[in-house]
C-alpha positions as CSV (number, residue, x, y, z in Angstrom):
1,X,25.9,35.1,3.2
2,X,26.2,31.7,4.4
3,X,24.9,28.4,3.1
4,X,22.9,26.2,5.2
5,X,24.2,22.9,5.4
6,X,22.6,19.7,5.0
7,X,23.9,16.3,6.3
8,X,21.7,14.0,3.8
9,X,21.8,11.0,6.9
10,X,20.1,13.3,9.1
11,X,17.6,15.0,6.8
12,X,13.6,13.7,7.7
13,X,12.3,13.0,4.3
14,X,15.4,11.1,3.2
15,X,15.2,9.2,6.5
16,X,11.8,8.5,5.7
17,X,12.5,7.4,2.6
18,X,15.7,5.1,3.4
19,X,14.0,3.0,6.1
20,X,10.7,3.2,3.6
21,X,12.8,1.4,1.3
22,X,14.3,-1.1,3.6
23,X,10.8,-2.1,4.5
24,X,9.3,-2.6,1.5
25,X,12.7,-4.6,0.1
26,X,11.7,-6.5,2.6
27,X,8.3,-7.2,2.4
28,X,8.7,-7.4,-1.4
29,X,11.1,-10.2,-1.3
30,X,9.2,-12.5,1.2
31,X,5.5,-11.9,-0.9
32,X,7.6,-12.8,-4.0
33,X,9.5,-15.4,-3.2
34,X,6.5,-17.1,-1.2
35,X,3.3,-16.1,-3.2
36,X,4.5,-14.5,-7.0
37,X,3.3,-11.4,-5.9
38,X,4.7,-8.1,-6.2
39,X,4.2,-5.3,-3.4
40,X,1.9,-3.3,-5.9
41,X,0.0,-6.6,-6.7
42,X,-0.1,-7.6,-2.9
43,X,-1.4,-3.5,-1.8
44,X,-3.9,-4.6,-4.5
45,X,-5.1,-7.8,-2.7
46,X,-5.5,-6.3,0.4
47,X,-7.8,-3.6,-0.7
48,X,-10.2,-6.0,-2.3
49,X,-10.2,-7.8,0.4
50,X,-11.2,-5.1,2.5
51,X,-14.3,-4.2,0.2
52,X,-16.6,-7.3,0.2
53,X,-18.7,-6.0,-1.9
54,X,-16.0,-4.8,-4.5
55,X,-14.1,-1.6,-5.0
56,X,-13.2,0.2,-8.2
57,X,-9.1,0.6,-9.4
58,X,-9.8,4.7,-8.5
59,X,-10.8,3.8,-4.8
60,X,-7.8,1.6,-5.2
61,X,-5.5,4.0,-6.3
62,X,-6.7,6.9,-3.4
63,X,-6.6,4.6,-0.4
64,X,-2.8,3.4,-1.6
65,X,-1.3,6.4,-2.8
66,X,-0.3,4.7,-6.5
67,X,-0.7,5.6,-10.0
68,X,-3.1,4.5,-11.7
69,X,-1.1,2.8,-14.4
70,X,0.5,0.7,-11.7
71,X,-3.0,-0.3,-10.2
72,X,-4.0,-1.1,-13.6
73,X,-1.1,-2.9,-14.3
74,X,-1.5,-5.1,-11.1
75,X,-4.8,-5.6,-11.6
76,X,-4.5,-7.3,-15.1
77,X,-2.1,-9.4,-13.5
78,X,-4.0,-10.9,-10.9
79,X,-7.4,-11.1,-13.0
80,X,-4.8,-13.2,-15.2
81,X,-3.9,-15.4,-12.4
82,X,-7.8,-15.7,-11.6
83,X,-7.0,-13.9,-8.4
84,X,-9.5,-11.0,-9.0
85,X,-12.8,-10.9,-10.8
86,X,-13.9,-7.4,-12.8
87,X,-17.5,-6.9,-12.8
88,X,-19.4,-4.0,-14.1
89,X,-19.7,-0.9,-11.3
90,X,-23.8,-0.3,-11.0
91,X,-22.9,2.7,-9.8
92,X,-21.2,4.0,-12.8
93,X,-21.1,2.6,-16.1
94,X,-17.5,3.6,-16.9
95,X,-15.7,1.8,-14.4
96,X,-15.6,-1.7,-12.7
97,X,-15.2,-3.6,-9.5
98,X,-13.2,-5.8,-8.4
99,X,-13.3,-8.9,-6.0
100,X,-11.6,-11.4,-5.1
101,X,-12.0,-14.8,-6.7
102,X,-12.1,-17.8,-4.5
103,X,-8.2,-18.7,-5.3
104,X,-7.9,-14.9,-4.6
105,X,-9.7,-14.9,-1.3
106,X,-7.6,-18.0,-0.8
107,X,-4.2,-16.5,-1.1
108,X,-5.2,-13.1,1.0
109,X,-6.0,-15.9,3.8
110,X,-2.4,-17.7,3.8
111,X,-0.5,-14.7,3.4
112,X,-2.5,-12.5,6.2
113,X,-0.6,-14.9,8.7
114,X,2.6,-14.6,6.7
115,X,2.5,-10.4,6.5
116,X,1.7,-10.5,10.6
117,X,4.1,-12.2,11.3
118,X,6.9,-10.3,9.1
119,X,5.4,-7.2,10.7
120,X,6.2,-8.6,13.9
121,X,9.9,-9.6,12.9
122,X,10.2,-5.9,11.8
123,X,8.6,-3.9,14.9
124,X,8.3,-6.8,17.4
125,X,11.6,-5.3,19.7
126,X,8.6,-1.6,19.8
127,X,6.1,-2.1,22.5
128,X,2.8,-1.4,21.5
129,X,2.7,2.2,23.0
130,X,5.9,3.0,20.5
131,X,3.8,1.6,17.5
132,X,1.1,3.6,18.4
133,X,3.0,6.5,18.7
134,X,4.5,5.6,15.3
135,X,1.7,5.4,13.7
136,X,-0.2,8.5,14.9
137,X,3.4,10.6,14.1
138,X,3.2,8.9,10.3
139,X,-0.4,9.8,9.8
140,X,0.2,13.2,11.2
141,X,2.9,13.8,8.5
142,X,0.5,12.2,5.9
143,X,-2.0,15.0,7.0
144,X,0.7,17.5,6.7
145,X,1.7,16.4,3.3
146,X,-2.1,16.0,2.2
147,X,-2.9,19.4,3.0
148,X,0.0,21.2,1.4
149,X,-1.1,19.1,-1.7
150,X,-4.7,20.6,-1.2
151,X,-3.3,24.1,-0.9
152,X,-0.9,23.9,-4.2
153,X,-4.3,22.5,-6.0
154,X,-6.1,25.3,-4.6
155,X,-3.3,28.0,-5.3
């Protein structure tokens, strides 16, 4: 019997993983080092933002793949820096929403520019056809991925 081999370097999920990593090092650094923020309190940010009319740490949490602990965690922090406000959820007494402040909505403006333009350090030698291929390959994996997860819960 003989033993598949595996050369780590060339194996897709560690791939994915490595350059993952080197992206969000990345990113991490430059939101820290401009803005205090760290990448789960910046995913955060940009989630509020997106819901104007707030959105709960759950809908967090699903649309950004983290634990709840770590949305929580984040969260705290930025209520603490009066970057977020928590206000009861109408919709369901057990949970909260959150929006951004005005310092919050503030910060999401000046580092919008600042996360564009990283992007564009990072993928700007990609035309756009290559980034759109990209990203529809990386969502097809997420579906993938998403569906085997469904199937496990199912099984």
């Amino acid at each position: 019997m003989t033993i598949a081999s595996l050369r780590l370097d060339a194996f897709l999920p560690y791939r994915l993983s490595f350059t993952t990593n080197l992206v969000s090092d990345a990113v991490a650094s430059a939101y820290e080092e401009a803005f205090g923020l760290r990448i789960p309190e910046w995913r955060v940010v940009a989630v509020v933002a997106e819901h104007s009319d707030g959105v709960t740490q759950q809908a967090i949490g699903l649309k950004t793949r983290m634990d709840k602990v770590t949305v929580s965690r984040a969260a705290s922090a930025l209520i603490d820096r009066d970057l977020l406000q928590r206000t009861p959820n109408p919709a369901d007494q057990r949970s909260h929403l959150l929006m951004l402040s005005t310092a919050g909505t503030a910060l999401y403006r000046a580092i919008v520019p600042q996360a564009l333009a990283l992007e564009e350090q990072i993928f700007g030698s990609f035309t756009q056809a290559e980034r759109a291929q990209l990203v529809a390959m990386l969502r097809r994996i997420d579906a993938i991925v998403l569906a085997r997860t469904v199937q496990a819960a199912d099984a």
